[in-house]
HTML snippet that shows the backbone in 3Dmol.js (N, CA, C, O; Angstrom):
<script src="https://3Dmol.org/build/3Dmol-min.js"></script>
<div id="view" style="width:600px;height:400px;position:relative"></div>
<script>
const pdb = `
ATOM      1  N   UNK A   1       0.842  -1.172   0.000  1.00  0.00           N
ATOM      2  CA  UNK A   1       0.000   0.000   0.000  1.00  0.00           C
ATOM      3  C   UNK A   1       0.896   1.246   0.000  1.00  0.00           C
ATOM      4  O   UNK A   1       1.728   1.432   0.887  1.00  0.00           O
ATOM      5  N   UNK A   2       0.699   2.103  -1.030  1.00  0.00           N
ATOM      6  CA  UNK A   2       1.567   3.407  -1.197  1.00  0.00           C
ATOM      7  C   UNK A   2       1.442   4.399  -0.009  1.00  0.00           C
ATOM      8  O   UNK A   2       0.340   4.851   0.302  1.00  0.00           O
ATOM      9  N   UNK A   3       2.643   4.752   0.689  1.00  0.00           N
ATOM     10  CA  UNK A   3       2.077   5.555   2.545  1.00  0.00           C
ATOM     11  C   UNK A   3       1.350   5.015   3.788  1.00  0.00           C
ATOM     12  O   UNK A   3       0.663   5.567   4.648  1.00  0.00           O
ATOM     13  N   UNK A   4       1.781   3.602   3.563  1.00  0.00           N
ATOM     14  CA  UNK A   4       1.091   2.767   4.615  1.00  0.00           C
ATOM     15  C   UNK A   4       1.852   3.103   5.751  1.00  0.00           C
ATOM     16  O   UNK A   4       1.344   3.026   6.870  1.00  0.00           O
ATOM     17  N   UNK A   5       3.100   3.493   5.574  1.00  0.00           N
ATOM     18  CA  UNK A   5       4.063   3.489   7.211  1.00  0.00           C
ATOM     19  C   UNK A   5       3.368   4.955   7.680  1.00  0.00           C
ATOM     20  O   UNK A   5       2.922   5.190   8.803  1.00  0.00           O
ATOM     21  N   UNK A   6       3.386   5.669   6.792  1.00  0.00           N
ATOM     22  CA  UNK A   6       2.866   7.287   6.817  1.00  0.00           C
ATOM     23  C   UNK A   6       1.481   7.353   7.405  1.00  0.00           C
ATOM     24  O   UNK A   6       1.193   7.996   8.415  1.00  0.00           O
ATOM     25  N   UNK A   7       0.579   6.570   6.622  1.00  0.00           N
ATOM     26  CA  UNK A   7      -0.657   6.687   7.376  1.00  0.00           C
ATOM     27  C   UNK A   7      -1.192   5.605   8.679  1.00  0.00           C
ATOM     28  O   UNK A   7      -2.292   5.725   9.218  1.00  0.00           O
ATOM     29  N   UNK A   8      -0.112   4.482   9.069  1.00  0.00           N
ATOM     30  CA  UNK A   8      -0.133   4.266  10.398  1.00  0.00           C
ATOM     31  C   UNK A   8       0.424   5.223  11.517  1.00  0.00           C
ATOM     32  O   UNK A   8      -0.229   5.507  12.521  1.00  0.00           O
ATOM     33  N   UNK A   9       1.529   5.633  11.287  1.00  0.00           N
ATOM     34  CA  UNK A   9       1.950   6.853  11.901  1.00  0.00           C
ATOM     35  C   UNK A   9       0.689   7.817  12.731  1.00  0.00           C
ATOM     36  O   UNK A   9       0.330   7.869  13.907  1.00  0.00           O
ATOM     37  N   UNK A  10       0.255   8.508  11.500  1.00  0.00           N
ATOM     38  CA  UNK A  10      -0.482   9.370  11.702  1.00  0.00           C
ATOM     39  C   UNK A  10      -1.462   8.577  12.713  1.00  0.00           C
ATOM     40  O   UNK A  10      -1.359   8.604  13.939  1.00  0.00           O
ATOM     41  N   UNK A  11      -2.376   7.907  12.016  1.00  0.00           N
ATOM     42  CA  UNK A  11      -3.686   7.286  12.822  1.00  0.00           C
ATOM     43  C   UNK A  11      -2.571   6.745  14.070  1.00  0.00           C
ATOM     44  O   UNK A  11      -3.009   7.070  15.173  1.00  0.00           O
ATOM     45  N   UNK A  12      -2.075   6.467  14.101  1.00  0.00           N
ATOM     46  CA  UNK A  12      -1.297   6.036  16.190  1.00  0.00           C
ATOM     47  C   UNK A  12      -1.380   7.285  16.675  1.00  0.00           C
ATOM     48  O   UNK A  12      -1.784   7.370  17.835  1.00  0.00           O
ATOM     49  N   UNK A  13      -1.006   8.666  15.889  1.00  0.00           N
ATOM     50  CA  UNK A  13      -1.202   9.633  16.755  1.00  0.00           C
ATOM     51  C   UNK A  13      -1.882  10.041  16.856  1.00  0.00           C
ATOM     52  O   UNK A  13      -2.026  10.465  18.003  1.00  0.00           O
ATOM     53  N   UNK A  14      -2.800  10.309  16.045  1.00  0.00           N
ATOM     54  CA  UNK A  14      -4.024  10.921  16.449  1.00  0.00           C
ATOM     55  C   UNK A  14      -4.809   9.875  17.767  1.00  0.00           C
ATOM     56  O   UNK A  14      -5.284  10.337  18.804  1.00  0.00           O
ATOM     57  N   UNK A  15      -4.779   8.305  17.365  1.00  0.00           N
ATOM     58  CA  UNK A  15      -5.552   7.838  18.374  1.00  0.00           C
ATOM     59  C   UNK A  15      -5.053   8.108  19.657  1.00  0.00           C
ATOM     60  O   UNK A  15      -5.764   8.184  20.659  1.00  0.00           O
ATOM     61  N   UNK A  16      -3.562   8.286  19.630  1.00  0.00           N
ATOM     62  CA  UNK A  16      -2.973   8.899  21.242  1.00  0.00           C
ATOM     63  C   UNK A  16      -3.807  10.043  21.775  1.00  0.00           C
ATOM     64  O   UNK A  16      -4.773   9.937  22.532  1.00  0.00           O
ATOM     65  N   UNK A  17      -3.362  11.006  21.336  1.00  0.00           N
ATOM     66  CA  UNK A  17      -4.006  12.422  21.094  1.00  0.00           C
ATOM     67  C   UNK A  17      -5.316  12.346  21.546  1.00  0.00           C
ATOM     68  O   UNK A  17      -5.622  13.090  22.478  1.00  0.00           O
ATOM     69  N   UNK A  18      -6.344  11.433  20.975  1.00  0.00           N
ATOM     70  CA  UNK A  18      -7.466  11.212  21.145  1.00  0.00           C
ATOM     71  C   UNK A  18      -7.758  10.585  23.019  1.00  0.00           C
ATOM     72  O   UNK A  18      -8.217  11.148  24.013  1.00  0.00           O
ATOM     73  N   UNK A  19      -7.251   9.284  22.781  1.00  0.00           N
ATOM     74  CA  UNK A  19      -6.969   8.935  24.048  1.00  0.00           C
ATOM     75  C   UNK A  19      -6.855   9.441  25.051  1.00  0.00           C
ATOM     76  O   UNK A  19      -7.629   9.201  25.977  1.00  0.00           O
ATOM     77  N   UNK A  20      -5.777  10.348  25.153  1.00  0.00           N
ATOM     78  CA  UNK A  20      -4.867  11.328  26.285  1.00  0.00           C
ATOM     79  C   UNK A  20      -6.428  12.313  26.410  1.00  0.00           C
ATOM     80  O   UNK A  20      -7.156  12.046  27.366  1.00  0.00           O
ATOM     81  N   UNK A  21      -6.812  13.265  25.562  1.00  0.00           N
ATOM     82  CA  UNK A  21      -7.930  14.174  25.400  1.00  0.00           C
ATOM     83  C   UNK A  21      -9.305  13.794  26.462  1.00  0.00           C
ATOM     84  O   UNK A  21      -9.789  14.609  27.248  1.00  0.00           O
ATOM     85  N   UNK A  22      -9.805  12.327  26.269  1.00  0.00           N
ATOM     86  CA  UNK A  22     -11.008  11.324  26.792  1.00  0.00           C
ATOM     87  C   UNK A  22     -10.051  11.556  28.457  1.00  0.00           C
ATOM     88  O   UNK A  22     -11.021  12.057  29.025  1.00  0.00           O
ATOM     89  N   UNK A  23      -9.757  11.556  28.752  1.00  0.00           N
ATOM     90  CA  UNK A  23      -8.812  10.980  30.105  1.00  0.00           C
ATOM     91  C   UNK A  23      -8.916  12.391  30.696  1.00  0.00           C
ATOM     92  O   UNK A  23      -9.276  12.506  31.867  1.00  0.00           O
ATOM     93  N   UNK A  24      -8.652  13.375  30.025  1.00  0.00           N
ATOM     94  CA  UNK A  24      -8.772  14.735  30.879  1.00  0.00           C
ATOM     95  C   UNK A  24      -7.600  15.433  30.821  1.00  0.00           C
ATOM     96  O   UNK A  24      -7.406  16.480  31.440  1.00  0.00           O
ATOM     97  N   UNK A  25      -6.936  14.981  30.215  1.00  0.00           N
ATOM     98  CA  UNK A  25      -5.204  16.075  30.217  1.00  0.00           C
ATOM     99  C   UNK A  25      -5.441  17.198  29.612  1.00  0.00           C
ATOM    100  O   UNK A  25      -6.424  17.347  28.886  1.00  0.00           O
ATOM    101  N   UNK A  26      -4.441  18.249  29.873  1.00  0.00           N
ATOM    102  CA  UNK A  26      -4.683  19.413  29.501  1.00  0.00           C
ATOM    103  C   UNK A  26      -4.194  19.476  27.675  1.00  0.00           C
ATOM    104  O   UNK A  26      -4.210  18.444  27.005  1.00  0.00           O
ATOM    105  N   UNK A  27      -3.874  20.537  27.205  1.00  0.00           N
ATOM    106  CA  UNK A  27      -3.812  20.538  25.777  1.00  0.00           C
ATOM    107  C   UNK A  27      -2.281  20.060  25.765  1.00  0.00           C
ATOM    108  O   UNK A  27      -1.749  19.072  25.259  1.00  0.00           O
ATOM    109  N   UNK A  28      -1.662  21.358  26.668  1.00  0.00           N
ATOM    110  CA  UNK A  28       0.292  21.232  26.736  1.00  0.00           C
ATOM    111  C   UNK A  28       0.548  19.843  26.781  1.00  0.00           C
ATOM    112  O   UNK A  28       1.480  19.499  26.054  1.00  0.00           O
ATOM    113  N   UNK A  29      -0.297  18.470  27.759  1.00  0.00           N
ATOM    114  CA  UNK A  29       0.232  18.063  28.013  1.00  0.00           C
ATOM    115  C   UNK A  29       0.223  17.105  26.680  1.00  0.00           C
ATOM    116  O   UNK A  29       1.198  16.376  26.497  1.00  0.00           O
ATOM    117  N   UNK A  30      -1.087  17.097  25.558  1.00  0.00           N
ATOM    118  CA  UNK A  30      -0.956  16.308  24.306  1.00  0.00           C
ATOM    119  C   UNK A  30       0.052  16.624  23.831  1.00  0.00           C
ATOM    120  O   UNK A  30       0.970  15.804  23.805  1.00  0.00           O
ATOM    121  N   UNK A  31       0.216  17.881  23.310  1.00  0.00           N
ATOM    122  CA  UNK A  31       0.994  18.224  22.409  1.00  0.00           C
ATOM    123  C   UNK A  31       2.614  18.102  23.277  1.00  0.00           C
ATOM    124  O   UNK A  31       3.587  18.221  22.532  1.00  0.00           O
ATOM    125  N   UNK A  32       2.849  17.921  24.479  1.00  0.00           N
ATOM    126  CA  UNK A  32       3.921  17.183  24.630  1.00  0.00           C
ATOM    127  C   UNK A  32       3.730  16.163  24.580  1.00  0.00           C
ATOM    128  O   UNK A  32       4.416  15.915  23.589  1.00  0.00           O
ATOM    129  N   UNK A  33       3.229  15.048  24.918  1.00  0.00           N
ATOM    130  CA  UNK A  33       2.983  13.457  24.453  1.00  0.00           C
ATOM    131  C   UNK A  33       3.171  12.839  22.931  1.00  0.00           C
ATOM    132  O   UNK A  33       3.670  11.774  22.569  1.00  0.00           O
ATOM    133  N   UNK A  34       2.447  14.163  22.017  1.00  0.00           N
ATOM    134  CA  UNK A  34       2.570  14.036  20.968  1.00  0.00           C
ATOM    135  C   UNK A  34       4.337  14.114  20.310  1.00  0.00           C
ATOM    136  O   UNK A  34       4.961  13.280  19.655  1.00  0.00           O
ATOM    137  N   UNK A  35       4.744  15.483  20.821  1.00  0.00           N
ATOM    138  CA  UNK A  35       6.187  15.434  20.325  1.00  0.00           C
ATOM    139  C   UNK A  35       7.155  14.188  21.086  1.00  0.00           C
ATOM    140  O   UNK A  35       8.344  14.121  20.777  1.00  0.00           O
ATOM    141  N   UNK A  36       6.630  13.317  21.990  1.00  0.00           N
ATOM    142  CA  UNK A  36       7.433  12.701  22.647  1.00  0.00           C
ATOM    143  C   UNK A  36       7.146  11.448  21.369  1.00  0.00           C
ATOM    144  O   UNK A  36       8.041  10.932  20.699  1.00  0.00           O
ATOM    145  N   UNK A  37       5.887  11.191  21.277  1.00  0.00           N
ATOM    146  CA  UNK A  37       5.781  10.017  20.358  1.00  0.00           C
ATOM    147  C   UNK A  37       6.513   9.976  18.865  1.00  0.00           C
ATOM    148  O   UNK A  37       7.174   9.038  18.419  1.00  0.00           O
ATOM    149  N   UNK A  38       6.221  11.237  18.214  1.00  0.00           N
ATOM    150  CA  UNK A  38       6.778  11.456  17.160  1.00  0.00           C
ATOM    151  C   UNK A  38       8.509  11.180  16.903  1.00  0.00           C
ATOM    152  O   UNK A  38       9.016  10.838  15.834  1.00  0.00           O
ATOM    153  N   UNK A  39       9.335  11.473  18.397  1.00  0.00           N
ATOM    154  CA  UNK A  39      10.816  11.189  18.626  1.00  0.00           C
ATOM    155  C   UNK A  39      11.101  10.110  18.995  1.00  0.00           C
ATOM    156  O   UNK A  39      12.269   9.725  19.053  1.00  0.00           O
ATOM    157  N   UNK A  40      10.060   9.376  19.330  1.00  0.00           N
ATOM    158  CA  UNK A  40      10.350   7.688  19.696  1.00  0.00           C
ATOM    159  C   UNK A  40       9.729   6.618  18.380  1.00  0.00           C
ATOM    160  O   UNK A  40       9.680   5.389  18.332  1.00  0.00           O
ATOM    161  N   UNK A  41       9.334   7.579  17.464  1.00  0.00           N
ATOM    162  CA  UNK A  41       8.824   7.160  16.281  1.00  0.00           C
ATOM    163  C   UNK A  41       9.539   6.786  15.194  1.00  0.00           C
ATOM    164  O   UNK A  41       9.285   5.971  14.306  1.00  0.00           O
ATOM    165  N   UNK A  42      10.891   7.812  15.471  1.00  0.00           N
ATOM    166  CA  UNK A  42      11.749   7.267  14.621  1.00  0.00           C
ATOM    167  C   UNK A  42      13.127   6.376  14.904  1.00  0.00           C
ATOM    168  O   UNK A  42      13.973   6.178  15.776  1.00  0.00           O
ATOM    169  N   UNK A  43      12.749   5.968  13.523  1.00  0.00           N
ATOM    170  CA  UNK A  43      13.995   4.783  13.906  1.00  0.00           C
ATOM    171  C   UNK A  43      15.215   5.050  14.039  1.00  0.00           C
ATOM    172  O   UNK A  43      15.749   6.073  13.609  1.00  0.00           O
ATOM    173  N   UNK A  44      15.813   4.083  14.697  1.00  0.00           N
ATOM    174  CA  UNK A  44      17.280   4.228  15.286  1.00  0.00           C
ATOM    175  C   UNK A  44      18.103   3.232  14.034  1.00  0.00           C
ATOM    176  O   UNK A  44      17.528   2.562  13.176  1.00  0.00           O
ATOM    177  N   UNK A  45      19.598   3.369  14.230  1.00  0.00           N
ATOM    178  CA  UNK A  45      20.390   2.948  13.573  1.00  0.00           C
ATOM    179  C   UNK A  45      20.378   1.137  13.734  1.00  0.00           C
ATOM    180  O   UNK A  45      20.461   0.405  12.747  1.00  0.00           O
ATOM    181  N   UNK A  46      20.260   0.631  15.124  1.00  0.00           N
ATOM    182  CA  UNK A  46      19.905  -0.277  15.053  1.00  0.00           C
ATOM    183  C   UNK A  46      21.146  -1.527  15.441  1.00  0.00           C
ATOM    184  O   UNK A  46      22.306  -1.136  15.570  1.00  0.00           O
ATOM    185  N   UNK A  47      20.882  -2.760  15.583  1.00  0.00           N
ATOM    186  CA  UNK A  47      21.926  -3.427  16.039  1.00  0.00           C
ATOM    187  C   UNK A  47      23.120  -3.613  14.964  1.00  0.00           C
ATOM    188  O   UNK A  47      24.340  -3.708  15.098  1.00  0.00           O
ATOM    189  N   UNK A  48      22.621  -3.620  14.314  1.00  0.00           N
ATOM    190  CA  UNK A  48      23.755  -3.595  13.460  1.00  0.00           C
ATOM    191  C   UNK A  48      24.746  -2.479  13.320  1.00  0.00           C
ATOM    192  O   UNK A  48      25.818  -2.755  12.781  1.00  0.00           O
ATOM    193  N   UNK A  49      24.546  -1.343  13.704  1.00  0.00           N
ATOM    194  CA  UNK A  49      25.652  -0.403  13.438  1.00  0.00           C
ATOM    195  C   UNK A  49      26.420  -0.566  14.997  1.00  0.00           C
ATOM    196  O   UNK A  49      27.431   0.085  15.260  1.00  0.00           O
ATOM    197  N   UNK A  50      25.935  -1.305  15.756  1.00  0.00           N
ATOM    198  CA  UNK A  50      26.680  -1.351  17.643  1.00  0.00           C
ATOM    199  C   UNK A  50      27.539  -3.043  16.805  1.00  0.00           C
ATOM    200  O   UNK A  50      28.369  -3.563  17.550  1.00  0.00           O
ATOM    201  N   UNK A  51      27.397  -3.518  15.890  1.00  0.00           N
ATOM    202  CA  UNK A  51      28.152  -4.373  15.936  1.00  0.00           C
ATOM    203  C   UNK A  51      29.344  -3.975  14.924  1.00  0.00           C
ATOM    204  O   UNK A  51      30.487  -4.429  14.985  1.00  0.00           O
ATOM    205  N   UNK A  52      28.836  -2.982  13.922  1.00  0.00           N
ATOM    206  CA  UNK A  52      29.903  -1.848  13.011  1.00  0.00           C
ATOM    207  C   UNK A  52      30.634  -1.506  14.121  1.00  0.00           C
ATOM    208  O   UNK A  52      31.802  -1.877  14.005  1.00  0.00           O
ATOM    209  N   UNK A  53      30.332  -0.786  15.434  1.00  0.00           N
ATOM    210  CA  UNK A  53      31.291  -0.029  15.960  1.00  0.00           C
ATOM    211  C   UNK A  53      32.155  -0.942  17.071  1.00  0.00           C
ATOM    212  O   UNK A  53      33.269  -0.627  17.489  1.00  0.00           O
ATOM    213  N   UNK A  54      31.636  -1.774  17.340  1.00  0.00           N
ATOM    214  CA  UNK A  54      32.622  -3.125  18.215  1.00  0.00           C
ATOM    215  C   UNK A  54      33.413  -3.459  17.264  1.00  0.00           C
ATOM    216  O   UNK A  54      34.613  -3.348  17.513  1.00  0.00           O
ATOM    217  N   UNK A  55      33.157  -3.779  16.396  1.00  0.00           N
ATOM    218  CA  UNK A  55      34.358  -4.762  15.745  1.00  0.00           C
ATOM    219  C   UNK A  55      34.966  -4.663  14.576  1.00  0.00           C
ATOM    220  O   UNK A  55      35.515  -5.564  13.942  1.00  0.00           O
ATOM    221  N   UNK A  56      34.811  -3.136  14.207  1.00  0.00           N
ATOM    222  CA  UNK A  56      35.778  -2.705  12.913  1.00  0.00           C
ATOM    223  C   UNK A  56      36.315  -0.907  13.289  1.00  0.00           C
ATOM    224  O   UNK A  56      37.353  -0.356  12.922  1.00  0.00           O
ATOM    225  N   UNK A  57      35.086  -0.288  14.198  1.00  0.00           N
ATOM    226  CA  UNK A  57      35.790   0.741  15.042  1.00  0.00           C
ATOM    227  C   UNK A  57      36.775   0.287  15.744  1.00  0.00           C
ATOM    228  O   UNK A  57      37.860   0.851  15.606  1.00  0.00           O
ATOM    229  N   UNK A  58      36.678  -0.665  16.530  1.00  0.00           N
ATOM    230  CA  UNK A  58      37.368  -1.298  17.840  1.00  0.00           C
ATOM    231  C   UNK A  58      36.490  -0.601  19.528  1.00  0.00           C
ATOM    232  O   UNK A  58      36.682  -0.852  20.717  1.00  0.00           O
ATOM    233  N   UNK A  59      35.831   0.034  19.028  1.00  0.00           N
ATOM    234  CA  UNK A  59      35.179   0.183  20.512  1.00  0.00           C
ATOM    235  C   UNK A  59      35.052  -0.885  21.152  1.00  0.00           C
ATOM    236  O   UNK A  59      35.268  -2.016  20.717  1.00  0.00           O
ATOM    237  N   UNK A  60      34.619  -0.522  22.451  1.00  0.00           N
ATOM    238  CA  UNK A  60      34.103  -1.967  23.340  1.00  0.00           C
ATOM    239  C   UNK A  60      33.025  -1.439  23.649  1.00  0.00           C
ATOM    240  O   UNK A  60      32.754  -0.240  23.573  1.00  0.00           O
ATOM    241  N   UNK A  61      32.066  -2.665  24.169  1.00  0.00           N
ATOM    242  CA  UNK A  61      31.285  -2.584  25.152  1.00  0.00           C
ATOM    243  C   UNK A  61      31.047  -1.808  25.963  1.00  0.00           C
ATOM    244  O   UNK A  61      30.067  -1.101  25.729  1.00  0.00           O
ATOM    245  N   UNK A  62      31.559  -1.644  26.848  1.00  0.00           N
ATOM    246  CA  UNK A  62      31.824  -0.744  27.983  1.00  0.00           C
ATOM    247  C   UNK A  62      31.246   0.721  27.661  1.00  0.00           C
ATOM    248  O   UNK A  62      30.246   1.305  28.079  1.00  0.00           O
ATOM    249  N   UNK A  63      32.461   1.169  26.576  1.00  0.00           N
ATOM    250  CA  UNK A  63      32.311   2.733  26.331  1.00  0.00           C
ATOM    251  C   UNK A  63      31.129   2.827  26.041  1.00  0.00           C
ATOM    252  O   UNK A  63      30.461   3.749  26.511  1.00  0.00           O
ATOM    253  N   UNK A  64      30.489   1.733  25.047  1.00  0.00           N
ATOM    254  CA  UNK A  64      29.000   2.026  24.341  1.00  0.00           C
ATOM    255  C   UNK A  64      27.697   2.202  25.839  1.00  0.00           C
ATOM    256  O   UNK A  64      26.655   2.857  25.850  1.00  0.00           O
ATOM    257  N   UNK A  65      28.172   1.528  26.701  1.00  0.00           N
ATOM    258  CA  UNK A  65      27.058   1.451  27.474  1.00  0.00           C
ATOM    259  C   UNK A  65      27.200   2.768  28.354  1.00  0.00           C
ATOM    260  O   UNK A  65      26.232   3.178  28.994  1.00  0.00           O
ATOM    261  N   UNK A  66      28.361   3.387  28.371  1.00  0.00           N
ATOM    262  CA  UNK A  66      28.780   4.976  28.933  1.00  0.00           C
ATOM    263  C   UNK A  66      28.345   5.692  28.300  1.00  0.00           C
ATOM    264  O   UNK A  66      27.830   6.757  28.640  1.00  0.00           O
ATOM    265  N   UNK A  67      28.465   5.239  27.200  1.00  0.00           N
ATOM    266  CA  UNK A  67      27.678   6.507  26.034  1.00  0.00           C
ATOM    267  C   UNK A  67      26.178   6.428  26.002  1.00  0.00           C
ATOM    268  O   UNK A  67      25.402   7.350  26.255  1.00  0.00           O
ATOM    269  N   UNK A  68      25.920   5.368  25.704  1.00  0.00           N
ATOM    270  CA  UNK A  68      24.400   5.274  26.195  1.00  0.00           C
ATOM    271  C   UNK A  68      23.529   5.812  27.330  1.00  0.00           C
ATOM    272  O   UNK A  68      22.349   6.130  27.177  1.00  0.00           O
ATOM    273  N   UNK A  69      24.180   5.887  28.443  1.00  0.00           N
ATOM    274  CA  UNK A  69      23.314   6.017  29.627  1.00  0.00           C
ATOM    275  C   UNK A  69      23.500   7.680  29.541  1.00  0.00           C
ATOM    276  O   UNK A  69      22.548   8.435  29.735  1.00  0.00           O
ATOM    277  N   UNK A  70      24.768   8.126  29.244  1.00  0.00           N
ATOM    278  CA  UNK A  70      24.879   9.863  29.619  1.00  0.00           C
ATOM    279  C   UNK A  70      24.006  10.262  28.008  1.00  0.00           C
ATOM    280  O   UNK A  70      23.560  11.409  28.036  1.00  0.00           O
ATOM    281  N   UNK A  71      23.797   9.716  27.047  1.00  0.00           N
ATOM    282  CA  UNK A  71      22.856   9.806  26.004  1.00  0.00           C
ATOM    283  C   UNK A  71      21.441  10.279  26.913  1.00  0.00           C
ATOM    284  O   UNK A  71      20.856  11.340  27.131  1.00  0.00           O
ATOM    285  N   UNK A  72      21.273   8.883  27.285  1.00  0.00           N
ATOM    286  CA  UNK A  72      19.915   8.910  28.206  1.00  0.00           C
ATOM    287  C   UNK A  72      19.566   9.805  28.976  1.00  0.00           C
ATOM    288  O   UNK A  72      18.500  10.419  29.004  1.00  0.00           O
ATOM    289  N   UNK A  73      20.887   9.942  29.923  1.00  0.00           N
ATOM    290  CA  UNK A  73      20.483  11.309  30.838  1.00  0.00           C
ATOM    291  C   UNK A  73      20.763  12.627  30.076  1.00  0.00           C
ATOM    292  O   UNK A  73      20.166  13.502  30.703  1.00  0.00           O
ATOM    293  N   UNK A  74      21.273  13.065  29.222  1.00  0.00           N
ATOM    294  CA  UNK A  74      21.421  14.423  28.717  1.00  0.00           C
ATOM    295  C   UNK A  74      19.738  14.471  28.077  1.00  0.00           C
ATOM    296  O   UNK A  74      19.012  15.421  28.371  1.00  0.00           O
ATOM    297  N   UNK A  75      19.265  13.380  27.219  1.00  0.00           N
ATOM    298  CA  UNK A  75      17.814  13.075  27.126  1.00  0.00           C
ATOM    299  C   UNK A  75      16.910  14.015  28.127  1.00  0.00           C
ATOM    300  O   UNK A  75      16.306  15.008  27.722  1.00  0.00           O
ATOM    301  N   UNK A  76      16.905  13.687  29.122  1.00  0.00           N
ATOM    302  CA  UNK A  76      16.026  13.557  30.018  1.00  0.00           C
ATOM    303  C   UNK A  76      16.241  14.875  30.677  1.00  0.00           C
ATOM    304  O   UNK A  76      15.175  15.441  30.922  1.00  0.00           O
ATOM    305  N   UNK A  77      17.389  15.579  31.063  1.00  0.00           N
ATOM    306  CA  UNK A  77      17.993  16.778  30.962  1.00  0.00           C
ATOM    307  C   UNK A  77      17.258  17.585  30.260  1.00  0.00           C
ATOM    308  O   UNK A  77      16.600  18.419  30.882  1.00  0.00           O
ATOM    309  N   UNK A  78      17.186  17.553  28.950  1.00  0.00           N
ATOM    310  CA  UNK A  78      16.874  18.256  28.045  1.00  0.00           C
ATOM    311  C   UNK A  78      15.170  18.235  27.934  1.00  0.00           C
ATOM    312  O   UNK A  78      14.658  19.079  27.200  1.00  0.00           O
ATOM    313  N   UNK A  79      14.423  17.419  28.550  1.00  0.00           N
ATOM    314  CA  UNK A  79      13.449  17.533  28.654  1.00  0.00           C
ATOM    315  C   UNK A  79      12.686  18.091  29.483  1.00  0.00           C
ATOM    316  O   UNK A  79      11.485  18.328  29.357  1.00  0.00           O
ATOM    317  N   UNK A  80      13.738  18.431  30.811  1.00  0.00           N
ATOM    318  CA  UNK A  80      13.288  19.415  32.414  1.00  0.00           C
ATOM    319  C   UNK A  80      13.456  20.293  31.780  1.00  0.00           C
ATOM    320  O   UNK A  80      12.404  20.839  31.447  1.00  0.00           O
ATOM    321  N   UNK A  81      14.997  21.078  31.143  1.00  0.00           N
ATOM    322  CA  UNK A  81      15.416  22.241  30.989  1.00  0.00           C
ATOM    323  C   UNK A  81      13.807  22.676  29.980  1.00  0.00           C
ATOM    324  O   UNK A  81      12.952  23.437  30.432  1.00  0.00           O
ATOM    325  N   UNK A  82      13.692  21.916  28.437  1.00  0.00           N
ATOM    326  CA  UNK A  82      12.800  22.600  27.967  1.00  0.00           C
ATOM    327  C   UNK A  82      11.206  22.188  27.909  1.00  0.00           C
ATOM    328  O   UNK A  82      10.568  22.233  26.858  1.00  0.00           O
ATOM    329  N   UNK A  83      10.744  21.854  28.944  1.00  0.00           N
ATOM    330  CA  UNK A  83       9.415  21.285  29.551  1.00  0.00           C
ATOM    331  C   UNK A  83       9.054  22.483  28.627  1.00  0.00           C
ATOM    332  O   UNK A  83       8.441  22.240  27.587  1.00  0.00           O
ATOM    333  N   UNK A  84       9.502  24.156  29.039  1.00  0.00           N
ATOM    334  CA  UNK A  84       7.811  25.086  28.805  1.00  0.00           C
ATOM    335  C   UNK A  84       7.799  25.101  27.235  1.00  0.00           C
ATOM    336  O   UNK A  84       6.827  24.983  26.487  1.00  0.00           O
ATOM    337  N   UNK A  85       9.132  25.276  26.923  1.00  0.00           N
ATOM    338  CA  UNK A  85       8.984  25.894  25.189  1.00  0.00           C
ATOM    339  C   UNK A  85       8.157  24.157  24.344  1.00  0.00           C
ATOM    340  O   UNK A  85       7.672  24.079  23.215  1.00  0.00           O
ATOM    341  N   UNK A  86       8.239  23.354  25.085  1.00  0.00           N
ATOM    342  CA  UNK A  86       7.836  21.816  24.023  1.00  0.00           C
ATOM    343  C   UNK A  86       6.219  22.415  24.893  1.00  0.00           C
ATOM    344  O   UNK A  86       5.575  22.905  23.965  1.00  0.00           O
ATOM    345  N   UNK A  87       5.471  22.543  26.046  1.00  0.00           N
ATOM    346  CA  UNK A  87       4.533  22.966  26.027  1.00  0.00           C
ATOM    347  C   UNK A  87       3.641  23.768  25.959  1.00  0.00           C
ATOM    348  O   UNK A  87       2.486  23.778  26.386  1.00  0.00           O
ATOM    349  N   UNK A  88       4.440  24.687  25.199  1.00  0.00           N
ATOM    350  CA  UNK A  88       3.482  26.253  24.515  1.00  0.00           C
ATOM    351  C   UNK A  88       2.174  26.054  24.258  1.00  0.00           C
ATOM    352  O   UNK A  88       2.001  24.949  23.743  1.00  0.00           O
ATOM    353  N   UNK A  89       1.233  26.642  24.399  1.00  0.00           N
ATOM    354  CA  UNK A  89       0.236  26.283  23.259  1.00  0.00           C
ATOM    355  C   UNK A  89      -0.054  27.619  22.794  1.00  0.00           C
ATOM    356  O   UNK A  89       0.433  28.471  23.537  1.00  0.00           O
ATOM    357  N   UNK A  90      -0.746  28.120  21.717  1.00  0.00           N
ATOM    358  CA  UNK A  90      -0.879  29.414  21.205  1.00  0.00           C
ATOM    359  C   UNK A  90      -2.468  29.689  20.538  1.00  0.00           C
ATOM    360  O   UNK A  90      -2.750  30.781  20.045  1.00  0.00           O
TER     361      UNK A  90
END
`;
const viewer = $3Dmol.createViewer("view");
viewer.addModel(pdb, "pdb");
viewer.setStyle({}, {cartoon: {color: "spectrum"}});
viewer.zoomTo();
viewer.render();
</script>
């Protein structure tokens, strides 16, 4: 089907959107839910490029899982620091 990934996309968000709305949340808090879904929507590089970087970078293990977690927390960082500007509404 031509835009099938495109128009599941969409219909998951809107049914979120929808969902979240029935439940009682405020608007900020869709339209942050929404931008949260949309960034977990896309795909990642995937196992195969952590096995590119073990064993022809020469990384190890280790570093990747250091990098990962301060990934995670600068993440999460970045989501206190900009809570108001991701929940504007206008």
């Amino acid at each position: 089907m031509p835009f099938g990934q495109e128009i599941i996309l969409v219909v998951s968000a809107g049914l979120i959107v929808m969902l979240l709305q029935r439940v009682g949340i405020s608007r900020a808090v869709g339209i942050a839910a929404f931008a949260i879904f949309c960034f977990r929507a896309v795909p990642s590089a995937g196992q195969g490029f952590s096995y590119w970087m073990i064993d022809h970078l020469g990384f190890d293990q280790e570093f990747l899982g250091v990098l990962a977690q301060v990934s995670a927390m600068l993440s999460l960082a970045g989501l206190i620091v900009f809570r108001k500007p991701i929940t504007i509404t206008r």
